[in-house]
N, C-alpha and C positions, 0 to 999 in steps of 0.2 A: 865557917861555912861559906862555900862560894856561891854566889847570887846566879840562879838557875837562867834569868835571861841573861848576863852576861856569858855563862857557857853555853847557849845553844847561840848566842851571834858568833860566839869564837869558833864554834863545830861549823857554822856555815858555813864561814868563810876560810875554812882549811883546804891545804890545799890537795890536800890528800882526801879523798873520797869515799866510803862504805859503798856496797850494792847498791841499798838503800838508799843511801846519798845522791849516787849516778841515778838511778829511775827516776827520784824526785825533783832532781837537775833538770834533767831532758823530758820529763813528763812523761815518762812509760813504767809499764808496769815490771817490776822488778825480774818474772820469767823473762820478757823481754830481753832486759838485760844482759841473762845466763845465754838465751839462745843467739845474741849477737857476738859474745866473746867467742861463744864456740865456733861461731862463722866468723871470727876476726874481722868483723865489721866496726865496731869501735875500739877504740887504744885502752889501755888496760897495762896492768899490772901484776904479778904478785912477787908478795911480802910473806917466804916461806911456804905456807897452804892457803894464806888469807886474799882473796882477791879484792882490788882497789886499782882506783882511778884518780888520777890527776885532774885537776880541776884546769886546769890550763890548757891539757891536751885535751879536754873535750869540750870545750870552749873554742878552740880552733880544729874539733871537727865538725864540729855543727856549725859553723860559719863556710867550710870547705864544703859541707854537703847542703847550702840555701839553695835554692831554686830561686831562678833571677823571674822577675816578673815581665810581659810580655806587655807591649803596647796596645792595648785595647784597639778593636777591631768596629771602625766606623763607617757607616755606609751613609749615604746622604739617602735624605727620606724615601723619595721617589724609587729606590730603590728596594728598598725595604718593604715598603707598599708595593713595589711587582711581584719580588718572593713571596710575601703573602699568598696574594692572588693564585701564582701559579702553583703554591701548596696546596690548595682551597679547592681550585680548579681540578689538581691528576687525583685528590684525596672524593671526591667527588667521582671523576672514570673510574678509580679504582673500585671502589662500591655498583657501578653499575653492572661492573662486567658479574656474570657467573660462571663459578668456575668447579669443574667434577672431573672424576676419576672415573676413566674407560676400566673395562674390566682386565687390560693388559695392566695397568698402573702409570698411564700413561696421564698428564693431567688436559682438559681438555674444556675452553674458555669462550664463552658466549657472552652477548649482550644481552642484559635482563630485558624480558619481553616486558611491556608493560599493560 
């Protein structure tokens, strides 16, 4: 009898891949999967009628398709505190104005009487 976790580390780490296998790899769900080979979006295989994946080639396409991350975007405070303000500020005119539709369909913008 072979010892069931030794064959599921030996299935993991094969290098050849089920459907199943590729979704569980890459985290998607196995349609997924179906509808990217058929778009030749990810590298693939077949073996006769049986469809499979290389564990190698999809290890180096998910490394070819990372998205490199962006240097965060830093404003010194005084700054930050004017954007405020001037959100604050036209969020504010904007609510004063009123605003209707002429019976052309024309739109037509007053300041709220108070």
């Amino acid at each position: 009898m072979v010892n069931k976790n030794f064959q599921n580390e030996h299935e993991s780490q094969s290098p050849i891949m089920s459907v199943s296998e590729a979704a569980q790899f890459l985290r998607i769900t196995v349609p997924t999967v179906y509808a990217w080979v058929h778009e030749r979006r990810i590298p693939h295989r077949h073996h006769g009628r049986r469809l499979v994946f290389s564990r190698n080639d999809l290890e180096k396409w998910s490394e070819a398709h990372a998205v490199a991350m962006l240097e965060p975007l830093t404003f010194p405070r005084n700054e930050v505190n004017q954007l405020h303000r001037n959100r604050h500020k036209h969020s504010k005119t904007m609510r004063s104005l009123k605003t209707e539709r002429t019976a052309d369909g024309s739109i037509f913008s007053d300041e709220k009487e108070n």
